[in-house]
LOVOVO-337571 format. One record per residue: x, y, z of N, C-alpha, C in turn. Coordinates in steps of 0.05 Angstrom, whole numbers, plus 5000, padded with zeros to 4 digits. Example, Ala and Ser with C-alpha at 12.3 -4.5 7.8 and 13.67 -1.06 7.14 Angstrom:
REM LOVOVO-337571
526448865156524649105156526449345156/525749555142527349795143525850015157/
***
This chain:
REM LOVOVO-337571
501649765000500050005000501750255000/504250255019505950445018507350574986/507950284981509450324952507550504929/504950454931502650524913501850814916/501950804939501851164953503751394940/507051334939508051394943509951414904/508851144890508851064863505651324852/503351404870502051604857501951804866/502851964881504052184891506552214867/507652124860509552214835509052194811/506252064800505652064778503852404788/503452434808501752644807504452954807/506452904820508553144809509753084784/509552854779510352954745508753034731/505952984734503853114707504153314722/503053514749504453774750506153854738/508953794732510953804727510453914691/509453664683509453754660507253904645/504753904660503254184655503954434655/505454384672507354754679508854754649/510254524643511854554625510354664590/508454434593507254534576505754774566/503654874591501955074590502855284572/504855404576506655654564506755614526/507255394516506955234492504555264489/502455244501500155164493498955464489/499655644506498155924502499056054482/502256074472503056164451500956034422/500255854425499655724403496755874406/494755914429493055944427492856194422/494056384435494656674435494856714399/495656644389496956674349495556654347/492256504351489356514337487856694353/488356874368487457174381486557344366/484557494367484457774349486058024370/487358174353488858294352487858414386/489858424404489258554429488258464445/487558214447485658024465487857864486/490457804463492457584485493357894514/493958114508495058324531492158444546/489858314536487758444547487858154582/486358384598486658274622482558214631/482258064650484457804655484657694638/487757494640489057384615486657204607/486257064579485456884561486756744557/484656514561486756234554485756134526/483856174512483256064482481756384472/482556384442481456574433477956594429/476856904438474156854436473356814406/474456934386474056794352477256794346/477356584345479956444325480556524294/482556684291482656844267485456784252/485756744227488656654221489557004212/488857174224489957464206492957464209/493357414234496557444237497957274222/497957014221499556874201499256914168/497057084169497357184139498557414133/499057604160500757834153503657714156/504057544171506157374168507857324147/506057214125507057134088506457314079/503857444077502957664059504158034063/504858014087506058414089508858364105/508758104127512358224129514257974105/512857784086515057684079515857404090/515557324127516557194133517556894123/515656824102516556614089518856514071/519756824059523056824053525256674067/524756784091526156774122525956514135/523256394128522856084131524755884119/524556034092524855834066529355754071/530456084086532856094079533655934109/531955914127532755694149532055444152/529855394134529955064125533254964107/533155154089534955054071537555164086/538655264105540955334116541155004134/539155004157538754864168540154454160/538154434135538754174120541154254110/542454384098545554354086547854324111/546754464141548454474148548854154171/547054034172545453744181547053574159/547153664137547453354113551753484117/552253664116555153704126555853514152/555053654164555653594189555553234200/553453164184553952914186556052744173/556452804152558352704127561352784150/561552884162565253034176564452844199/562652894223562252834243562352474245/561252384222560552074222563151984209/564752134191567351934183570152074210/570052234222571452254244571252064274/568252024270567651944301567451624286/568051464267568751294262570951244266/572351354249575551354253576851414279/575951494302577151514319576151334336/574051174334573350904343574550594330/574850604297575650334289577350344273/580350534264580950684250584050694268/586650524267588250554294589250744270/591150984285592551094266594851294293/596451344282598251524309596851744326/597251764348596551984363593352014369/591751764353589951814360587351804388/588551644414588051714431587851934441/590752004448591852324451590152534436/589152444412587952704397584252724412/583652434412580852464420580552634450/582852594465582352724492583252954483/584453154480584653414463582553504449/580953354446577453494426575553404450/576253274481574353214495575053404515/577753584509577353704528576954014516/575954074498575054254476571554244489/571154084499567754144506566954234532/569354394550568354464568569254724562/569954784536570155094530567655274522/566655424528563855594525564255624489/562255624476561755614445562455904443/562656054462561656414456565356524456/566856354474569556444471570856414444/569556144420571656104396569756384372/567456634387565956734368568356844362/571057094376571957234355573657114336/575156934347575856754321576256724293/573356524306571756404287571156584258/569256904273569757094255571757214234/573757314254575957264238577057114219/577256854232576956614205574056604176/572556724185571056654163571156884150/572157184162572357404146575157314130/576457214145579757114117578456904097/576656864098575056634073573956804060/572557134061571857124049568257134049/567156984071564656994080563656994099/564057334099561757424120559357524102/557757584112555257654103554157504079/554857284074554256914058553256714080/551556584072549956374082552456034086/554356144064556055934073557056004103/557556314110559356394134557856244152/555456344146552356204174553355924188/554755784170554255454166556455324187/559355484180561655394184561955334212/561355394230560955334260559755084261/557254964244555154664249555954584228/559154554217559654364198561554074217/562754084243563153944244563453964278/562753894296563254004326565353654348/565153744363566953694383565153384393/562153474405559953394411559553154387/559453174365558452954344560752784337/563252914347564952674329564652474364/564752574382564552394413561952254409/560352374398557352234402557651954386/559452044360558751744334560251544345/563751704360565551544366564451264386/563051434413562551234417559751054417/558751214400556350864385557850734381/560050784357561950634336563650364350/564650504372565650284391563950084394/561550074396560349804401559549654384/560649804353560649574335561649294336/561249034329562948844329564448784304/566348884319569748774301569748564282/568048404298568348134265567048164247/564748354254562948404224563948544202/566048724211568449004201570148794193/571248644203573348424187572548234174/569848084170568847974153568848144122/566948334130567748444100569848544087/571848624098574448654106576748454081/576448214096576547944091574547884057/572947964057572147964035572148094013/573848314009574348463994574148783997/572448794012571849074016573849264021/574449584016575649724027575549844049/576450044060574850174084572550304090/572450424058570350704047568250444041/568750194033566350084035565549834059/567949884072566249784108565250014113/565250244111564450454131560550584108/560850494090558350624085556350364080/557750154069555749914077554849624098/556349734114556149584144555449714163/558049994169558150064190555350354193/554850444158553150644172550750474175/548650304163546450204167546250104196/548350044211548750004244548450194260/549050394240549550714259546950814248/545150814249542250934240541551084270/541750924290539651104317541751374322/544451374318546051484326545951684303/545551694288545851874256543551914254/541351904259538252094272538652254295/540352174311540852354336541952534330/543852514323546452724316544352974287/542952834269542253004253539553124268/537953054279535853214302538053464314/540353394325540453564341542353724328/543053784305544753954295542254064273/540654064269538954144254536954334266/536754234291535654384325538054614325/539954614332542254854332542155004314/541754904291542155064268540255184266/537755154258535055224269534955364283/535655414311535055644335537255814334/539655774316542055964321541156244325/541556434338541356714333543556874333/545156774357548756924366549956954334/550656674320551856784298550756804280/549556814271547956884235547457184251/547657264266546757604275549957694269/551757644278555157664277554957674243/554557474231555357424204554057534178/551357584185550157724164548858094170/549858154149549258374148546658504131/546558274108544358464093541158334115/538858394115536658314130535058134110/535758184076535057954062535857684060/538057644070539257404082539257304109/537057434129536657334152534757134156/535757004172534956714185531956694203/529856514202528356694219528156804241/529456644264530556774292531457074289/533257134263534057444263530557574250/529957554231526657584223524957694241/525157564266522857434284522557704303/526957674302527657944327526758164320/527158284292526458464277523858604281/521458334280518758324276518258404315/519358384331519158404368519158724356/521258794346521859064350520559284337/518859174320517659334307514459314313/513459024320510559054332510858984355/512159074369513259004411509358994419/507659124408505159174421503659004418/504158834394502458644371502958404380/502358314398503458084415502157894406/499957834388498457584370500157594343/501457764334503157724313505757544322/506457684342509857594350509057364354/506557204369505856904384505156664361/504756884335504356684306507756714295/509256864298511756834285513056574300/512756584327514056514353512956144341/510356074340509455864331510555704303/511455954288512455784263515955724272/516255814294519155844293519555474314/517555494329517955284344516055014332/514555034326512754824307513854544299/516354704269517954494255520054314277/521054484292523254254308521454054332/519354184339517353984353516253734337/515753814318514253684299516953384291/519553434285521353304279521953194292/522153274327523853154349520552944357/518652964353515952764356516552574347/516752564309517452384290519252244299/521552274301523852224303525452094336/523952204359524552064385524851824390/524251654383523951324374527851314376/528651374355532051314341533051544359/532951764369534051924388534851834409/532851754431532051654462535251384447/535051224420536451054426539351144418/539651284411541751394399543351584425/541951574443543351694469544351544487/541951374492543351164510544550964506/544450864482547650744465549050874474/549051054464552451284454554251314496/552351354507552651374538553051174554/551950934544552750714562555950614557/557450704528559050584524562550774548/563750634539566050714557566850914542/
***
């Protein structure tokens, strides 16, 4: 009886728990179908009294925002299909791959992750103004082409490959380039959904640098868009709550799909040594 008490008393602080969490999600969404003035009208509203799509049509139709969509989907996926392609043949190779120094090198990029992302910004800049692209969508990219975080994440899935399946084909003719794209990635699937969720998520929410890197506002990302759109209708609080909804929507919508091969793609990667 104790155990049952005490097993629903915590199903009862977690759904608390995650009501709180949710609620805030849920009003933005509801707030975006507000007529204009109703979400700051008091006392607050929790569902709109007529549900109106006006804002998401000034959205596409007077500020544009779908430009801004269109250049962070497609920033987003190029910098996901990069990032995987560097991240997945490094964090192989530093799992099945003996070659010199390469211990020594992996702890030198593990100890690269207790450095704050915000210390390599002037850099980085620097480096991408000697390339040549600043204010280019390539500049945007160069930070989520290959990180610290993804080559540790693949490395250690990769380790728990078994060795004899890599030397069977091995043994059978294969090269390396074709152990590694027809054995070893179809193994690495939960781990290469993870890694592309969450670099697609970064890339997606960036704001620090694509604000650093671009200068024209026709090349902004929507997060920079979005900031733009705060500053100019700060009052219009059912507009900003429909921008705010398209901004968070897609990566919800993906991380739903996709949780299945995530959840496994972590606790693989974490259980290993």
């Amino acid at each position: 009886m104790k155990h049952r008490v005490e097993a629903w008393a915590l199903h009862v602080i977690l759904g608390i728990a995650a009501l709180l969490t949710v609620l805030p999600l849920l009003w933005m969404v509801s707030a975006s179908f507000m007529p204009a003035g109703e979400a700051s009208a008091l006392p607050l509203r929790l569902w709109p009294s007529a549900p109106t799509l006006e804002h998401y049509r000034a959205l596409f139709a007077r500020l544009a925002i779908g430009r801004h969509l269109a250049i962070s989907v497609g920033l987003a996926a190029a910098t996901t299909a990069v990032a995987l392609l560097c991240n997945t043949l490094a964090g192989y190779a530093f799992a099945k791959l003996p070659f010199p120094g390469r211990d020594g090198t992996f702890r030198l990029l593990l100890g690269a992750l207790v450095i704050p992302g915000q210390v390599a910004v002037v850099p980085l800049f620097l480096l991408v103004r000697w390339l040549g692209l600043v204010d280019t969508w390539l500049g945007v990219m160069v930070p989520g082409m290959a990180s610290v975080f993804g080559i540790f994440l693949v490395r250690q899935y990769a380790s728990g490959l078994p060795d004899g399946i890599l030397d069977a084909a091995r043994v059978d003719g294969a090269g390396e380039l074709g152990v590694f794209g027809r054995i070893a990635l179809p193994l690495m699937t939960p781990v290469l959904v993870t890694l592309a969720l969450v670099t697609f998520m970064g890339s997606w929410n960036d704001f620090l640098w694509p604000l650093i890197v671009l200068a024209d506002d026709r090349r902004y990302t929507l997060p920079l868009a979005l900031a733009n759109l705060v500053g100019e209708h700060v009052q219009d609080t059912e507009l900003v709550m429909a921008g705010a909804v398209l901004t968070v929507a897609p990566v919800v919508l993906l991380f739903l799909v996709l949780q299945r091969w995530y959840v496994a793609g972590i606790t693989s990667g974490g259980m290993k040594e």
